[in-house]
N, C-alpha and C positions, 0 to 999 in steps of 0.2 A: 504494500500500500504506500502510494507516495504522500507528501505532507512537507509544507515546510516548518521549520519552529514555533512559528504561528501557530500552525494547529495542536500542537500538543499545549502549547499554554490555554487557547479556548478551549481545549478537554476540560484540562484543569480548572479551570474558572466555571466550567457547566456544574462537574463533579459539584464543589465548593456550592454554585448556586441551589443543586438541589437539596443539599446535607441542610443547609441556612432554612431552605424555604420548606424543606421533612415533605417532598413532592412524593408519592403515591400512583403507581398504576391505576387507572380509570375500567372498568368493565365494558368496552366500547370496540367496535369494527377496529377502530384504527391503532388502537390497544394491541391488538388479538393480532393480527397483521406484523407488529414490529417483531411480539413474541416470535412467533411461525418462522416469519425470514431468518434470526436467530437459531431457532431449534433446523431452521435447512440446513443453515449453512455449519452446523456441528454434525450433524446427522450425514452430510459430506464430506466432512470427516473421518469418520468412521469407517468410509468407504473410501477413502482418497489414496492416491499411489505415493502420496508423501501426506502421512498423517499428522505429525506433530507441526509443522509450516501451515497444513490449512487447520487445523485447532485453535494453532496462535493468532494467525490472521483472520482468525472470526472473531475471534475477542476486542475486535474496531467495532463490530455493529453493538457491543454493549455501547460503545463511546455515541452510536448515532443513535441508538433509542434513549438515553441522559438526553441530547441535544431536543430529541421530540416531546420529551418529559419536560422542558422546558420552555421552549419555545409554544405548548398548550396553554401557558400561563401569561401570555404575551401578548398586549395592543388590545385592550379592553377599552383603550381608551385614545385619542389622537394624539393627545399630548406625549404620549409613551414612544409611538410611531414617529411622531416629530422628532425627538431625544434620539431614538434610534437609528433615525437618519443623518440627525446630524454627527453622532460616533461614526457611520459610515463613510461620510460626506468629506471627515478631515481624514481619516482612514486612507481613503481613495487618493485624495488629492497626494497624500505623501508619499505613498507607493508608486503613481504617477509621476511624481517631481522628477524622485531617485530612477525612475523608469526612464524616466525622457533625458536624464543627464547621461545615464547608460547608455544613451542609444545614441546619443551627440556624442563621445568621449567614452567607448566600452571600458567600466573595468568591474572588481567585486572586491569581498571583503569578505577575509577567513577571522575568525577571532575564537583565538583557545581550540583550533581544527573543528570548530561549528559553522558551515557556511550561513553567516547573513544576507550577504546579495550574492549567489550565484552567479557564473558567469554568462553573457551572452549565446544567446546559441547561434549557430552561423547564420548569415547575412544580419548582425545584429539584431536578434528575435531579441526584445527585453525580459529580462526576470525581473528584477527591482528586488521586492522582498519578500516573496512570493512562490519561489524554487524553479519553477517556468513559465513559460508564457501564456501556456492553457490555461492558467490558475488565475493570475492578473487579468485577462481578457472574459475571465467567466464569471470574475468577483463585478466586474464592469455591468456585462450585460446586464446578469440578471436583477440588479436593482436597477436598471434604465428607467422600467415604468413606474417604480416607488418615485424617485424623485420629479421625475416629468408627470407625475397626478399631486404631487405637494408643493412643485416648483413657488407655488405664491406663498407660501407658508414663511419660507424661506429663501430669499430669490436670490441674493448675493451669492450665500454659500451654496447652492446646490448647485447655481450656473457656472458656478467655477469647478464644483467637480464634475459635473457632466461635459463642461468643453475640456478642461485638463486631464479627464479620464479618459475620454475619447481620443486625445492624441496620443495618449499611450496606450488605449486598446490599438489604434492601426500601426504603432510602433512592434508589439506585440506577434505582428504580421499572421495571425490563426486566424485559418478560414471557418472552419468550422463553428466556434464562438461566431467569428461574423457573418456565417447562415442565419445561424441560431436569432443575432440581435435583428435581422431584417424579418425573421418572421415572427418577433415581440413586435417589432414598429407595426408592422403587419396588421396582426392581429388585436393588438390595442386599440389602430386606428375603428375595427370593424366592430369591437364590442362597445366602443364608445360613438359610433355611429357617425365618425369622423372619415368617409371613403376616402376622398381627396386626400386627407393626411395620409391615411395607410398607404396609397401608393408612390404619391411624392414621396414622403420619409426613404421607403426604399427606393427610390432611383436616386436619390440625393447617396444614399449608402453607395450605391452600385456606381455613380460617378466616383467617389471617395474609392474604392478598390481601382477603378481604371487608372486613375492618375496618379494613382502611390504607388510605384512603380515596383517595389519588394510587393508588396502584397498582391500585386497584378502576376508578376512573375509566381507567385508561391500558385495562386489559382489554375494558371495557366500550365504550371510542371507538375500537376497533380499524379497524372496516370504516365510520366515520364524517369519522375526520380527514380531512384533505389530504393530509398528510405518507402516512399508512398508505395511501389510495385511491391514490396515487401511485408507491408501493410495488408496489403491485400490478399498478399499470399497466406498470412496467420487464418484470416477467415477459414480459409479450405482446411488448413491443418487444425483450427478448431473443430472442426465439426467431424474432421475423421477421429481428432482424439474422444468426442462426444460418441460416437458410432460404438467405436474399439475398446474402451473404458465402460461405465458403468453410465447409460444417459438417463436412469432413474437416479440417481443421485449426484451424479456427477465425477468430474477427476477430483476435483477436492479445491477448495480458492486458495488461490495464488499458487496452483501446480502448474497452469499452461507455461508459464518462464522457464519451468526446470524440466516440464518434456518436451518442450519445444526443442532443446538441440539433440532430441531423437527424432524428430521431424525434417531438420532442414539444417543446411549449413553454419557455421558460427557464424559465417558474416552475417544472417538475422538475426535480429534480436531485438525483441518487443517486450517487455512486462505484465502485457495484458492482451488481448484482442481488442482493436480499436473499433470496441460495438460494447455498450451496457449489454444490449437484452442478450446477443451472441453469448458474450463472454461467460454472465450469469449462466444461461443454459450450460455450456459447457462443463463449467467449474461445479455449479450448483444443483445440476441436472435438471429434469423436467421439476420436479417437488419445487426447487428453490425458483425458480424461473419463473413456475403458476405460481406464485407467492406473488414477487416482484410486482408480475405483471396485475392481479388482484389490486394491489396497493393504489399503483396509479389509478386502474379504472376505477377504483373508490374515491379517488384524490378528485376525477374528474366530475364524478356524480355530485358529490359534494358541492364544488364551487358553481356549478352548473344549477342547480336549489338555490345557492345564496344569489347567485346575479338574477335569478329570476326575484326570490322572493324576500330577499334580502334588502338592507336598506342601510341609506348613513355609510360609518366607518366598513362594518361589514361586507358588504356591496361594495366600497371600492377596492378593498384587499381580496375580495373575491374578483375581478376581474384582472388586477393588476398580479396575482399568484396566478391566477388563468394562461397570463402571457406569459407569465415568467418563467414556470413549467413545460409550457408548449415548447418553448424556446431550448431550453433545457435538454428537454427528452428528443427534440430533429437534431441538437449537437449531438448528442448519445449514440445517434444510428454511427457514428463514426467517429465517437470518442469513448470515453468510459469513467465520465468523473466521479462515479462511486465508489472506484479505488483508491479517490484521492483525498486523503480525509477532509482537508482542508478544505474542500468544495463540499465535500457530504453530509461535513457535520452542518455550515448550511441550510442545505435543502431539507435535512432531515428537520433544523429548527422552524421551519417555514411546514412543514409537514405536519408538525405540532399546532402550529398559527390556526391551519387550515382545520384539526379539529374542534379547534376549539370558537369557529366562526358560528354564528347564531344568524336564522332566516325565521323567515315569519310562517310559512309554508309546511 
């Protein structure tokens, strides 16, 4: 599981917040849900061709059901949501800064053999403080519509981290995050009944890609690289090791890494399958996989209740997690940010938000 320092300190600060606030498992679909995907992914274990690595590495989804344990207790009220934003808002801007000075003048910073800012990856992709670029670009998007639905709340500070975020999400140069943000702009525009915005936003995006020339290059050498054709190739090896292995249970998480160089050359090498729902099946089997996939269509039914019958604060966190998930889950088809804690604790705290929204319905 990757993570940078960051994410183990938000463990620790979730840890801390639920000891403080003595939080309690709820009797509820979404409850029952976190439990399950947990008892999958040990239960693929069990079965896995490297057992004590995938035991270990299930012991993260303890760290992302803490995060949904607490994030249920969260924005009861706007004022809260405000406050929250603005921790994200200075957050952004400064991983930005150090992003954007990285990417005028590459360097990083080792302290005590802990990496703080990683190095660039080639063609200058930014880290900042963040461990790679996928992380920085995802921290970006998925709050785009939080701030762009509070903008007036606070107009200084947010416009400064939505345009100083933005030049270091396309510093960043990941395509996939920026699928992902054209089809939040997208689709925000169309639940808030804004057409014109939803398609201008993304051509305005899509001029932004043609004439930033790394990121036009990164789009265009997609199905050319090594790296991306290699990419591609893990798919097929995924699904034979799913075939050949145990696809009720699975290989076990985080085994594709270590049977992958009995699949294919040393020169590949991936840590994961770049696909959530793939990778899950593989590792997870069919059990953890129909969990997963459970999760979200409950995630979906949910917010889909509250923007109908919902209203106030409710209603706009339901439409604004709408997009931010959409978003989310089209990066997934070709990323896999739920191995990355830093990102998943996150979603899973938004995952929490989400049950704990209220409709009238």
């Amino acid at each position: 599981m990757l993570a940078p320092v960051s994410a183990y300190i938000s463990a620790l600060l979730i840890i801390v917040f639920i000891f403080l606030r003595r939080v309690k498992p709820e009797k509820d679909t979404f409850s029952l849900i976190q439990f399950l995907l947990l008892l999958s992914a040990f239960i693929s274990s069990i079965f896995a061709v490297h057992k004590g690595i995938s035991a270990l590495s299930s012991l993260v989804i303890i760290i992302y059901i803490l995060s949904f344990l607490a994030g249920s207790l969260f924005f009861r009220e706007e004022k809260d949501l405000i406050e929250f934003l603005t921790f994200y808002s200075i957050s952004m801007i400064i991983y930005s800064v150090i992003g954007i000075a990285q990417f005028i003048k590459p360097f990083h910073l080792i302290v005590a053999g802990i990496h703080i800012i990683d190095k660039p990856y080639p063609v200058r992709r930014i880290t900042s403080l963040l461990h790679n670029p996928l992380i920085l670009a995802s921290y970006y998007y998925f709050f785009f519509p939080f701030l762009l639905r509070y903008l007036k709340r606070k107009k200084i500070l947010f416009s400064i981290a939505l345009i100083i975020g933005g030049i270091a999400f396309v510093f960043t140069q990941s395509r996939a995050p920026t699928m992902a943000l054209a089809v939040i702009l997208f689709s925000y525009g169309l639940l808030k009944k804004r057409y014109a915005y939803a398609f201008i936003s993304v051509g305005v995006l899509t001029l932004i890609v043609l004439l930033f020339e790394p990121l036009r290059i990164r789009f265009l050498s997609t199905f050319s690289s090594f790296n991306d054709v290699s990419r591609i190739f893990t798919y097929w090896v995924g699904i034979r090791m799913f075939i050949e292995h145990n696809p009720i249970t699975g290989i076990g998480i985080n085994n594709f890494a270590i049977l992958l160089k009995d699949y294919a050359s040393p020169d590949i090498y991936h840590p994961y399958i770049h696909s959530m729902f793939l990778s899950y099946l593989v590792e997870a089997g069919i059990i953890g996989f129909t969990i997963l996939v459970w999760m979200f269509v409950k995630i979906y039914i949910k917010l889909v209740k509250v923007i109908r019958h919902g209203d106030g604060l409710n209603k706009d966190l339901s439409i604004i997690l709408f997009t931010s998930f959409t978003g989310m889950l089209f990066q997934n088809l070709v990323d896999n940010t739920i191995y990355v804690v830093g990102l998943a604790i996150i979603y899973w705290f938004f995952i929490g938000v989400i049950k704990g929204l209220r409709h009238a319905g």
